[in-house]
C-alpha positions as a Python dict, from the first residue, in 0.01 Angstrom:
ca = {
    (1, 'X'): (0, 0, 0),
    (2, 'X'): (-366, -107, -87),
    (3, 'X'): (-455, -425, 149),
    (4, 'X'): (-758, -682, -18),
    (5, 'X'): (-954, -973, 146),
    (6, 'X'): (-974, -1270, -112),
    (7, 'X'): (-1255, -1477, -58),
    (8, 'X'): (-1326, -1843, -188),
    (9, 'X'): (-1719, -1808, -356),
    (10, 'X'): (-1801, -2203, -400),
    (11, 'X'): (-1652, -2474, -203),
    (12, 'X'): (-1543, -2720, -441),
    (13, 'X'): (-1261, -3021, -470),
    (14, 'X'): (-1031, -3014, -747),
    (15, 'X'): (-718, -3193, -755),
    (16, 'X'): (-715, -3300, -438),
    (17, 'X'): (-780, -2939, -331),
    (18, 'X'): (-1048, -2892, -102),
    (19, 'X'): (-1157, -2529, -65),
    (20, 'X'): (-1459, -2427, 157),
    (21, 'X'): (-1693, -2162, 47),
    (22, 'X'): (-1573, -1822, 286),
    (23, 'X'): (-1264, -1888, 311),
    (24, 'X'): (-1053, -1548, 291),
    (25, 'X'): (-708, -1428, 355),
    (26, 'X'): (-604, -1046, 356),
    (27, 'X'): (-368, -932, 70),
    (28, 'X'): (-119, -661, 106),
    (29, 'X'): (7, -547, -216),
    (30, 'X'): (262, -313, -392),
    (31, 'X'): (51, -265, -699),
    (32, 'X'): (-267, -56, -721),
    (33, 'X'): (-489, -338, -868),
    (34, 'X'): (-656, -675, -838),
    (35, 'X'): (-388, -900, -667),
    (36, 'X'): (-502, -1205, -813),
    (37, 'X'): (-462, -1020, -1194),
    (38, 'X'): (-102, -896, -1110),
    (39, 'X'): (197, -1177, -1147),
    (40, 'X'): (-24, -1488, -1190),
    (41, 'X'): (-154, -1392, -834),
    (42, 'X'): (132, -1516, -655),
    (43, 'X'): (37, -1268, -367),
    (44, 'X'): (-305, -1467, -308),
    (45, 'X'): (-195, -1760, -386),
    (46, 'X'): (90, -1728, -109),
    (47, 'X'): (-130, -1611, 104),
    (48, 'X'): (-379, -1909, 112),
    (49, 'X'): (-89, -2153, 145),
    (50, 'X'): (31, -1991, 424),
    (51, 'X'): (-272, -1917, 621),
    (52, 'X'): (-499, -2266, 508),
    (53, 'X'): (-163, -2493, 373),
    (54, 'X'): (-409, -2515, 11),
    (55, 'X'): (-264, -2463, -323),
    (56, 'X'): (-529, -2278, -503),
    (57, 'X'): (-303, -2316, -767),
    (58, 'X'): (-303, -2669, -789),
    (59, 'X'): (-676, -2639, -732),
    (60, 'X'): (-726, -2390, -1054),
    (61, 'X'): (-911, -2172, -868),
    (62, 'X'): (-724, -1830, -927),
    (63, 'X'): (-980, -1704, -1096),
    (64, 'X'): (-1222, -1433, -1012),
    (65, 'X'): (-1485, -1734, -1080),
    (66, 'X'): (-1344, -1917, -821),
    (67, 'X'): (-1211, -1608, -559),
    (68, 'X'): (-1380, -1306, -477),
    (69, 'X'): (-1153, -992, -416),
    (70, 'X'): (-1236, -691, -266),
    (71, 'X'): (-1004, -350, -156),
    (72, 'X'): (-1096, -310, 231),
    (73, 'X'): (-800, -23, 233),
}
């Protein structure tokens, strides 16, 4: 299973959503491509709420405007 770091680009408040530009969470996924493409990017979005307690959701940031993804493995 491929494992990807999702980055926040641009800090921004949305929502009352604050993200900070750099912050990442690691991604392990059961499907070969961009987590944040596959199922609505549940997988990133669970991630950030579990590591930061932010709904990037909430925040409309999943986006690859908004989150950087990259395959480390």
């Amino acid at each position: 299973m491929p494992l990807y770091r999702a980055t926040v680009k641009h800090s921004r408040l949305t929502n009352g959503v604050r993200l900070e530009k750099g912050m990442s969470v690691e991604v392990v996924s059961n499907h070969f491509s961009n987590p944040l493409l596959v199922n609505g990017g549940t997988e990133v979005i669970n991630a950030f709420m579990r590591i930061y307690g932010v709904d990037i959701k909430k925040a409309n940031a999943v986006s690859s405007a908004y989150i950087d993804v990259v395959k480390i493995a």
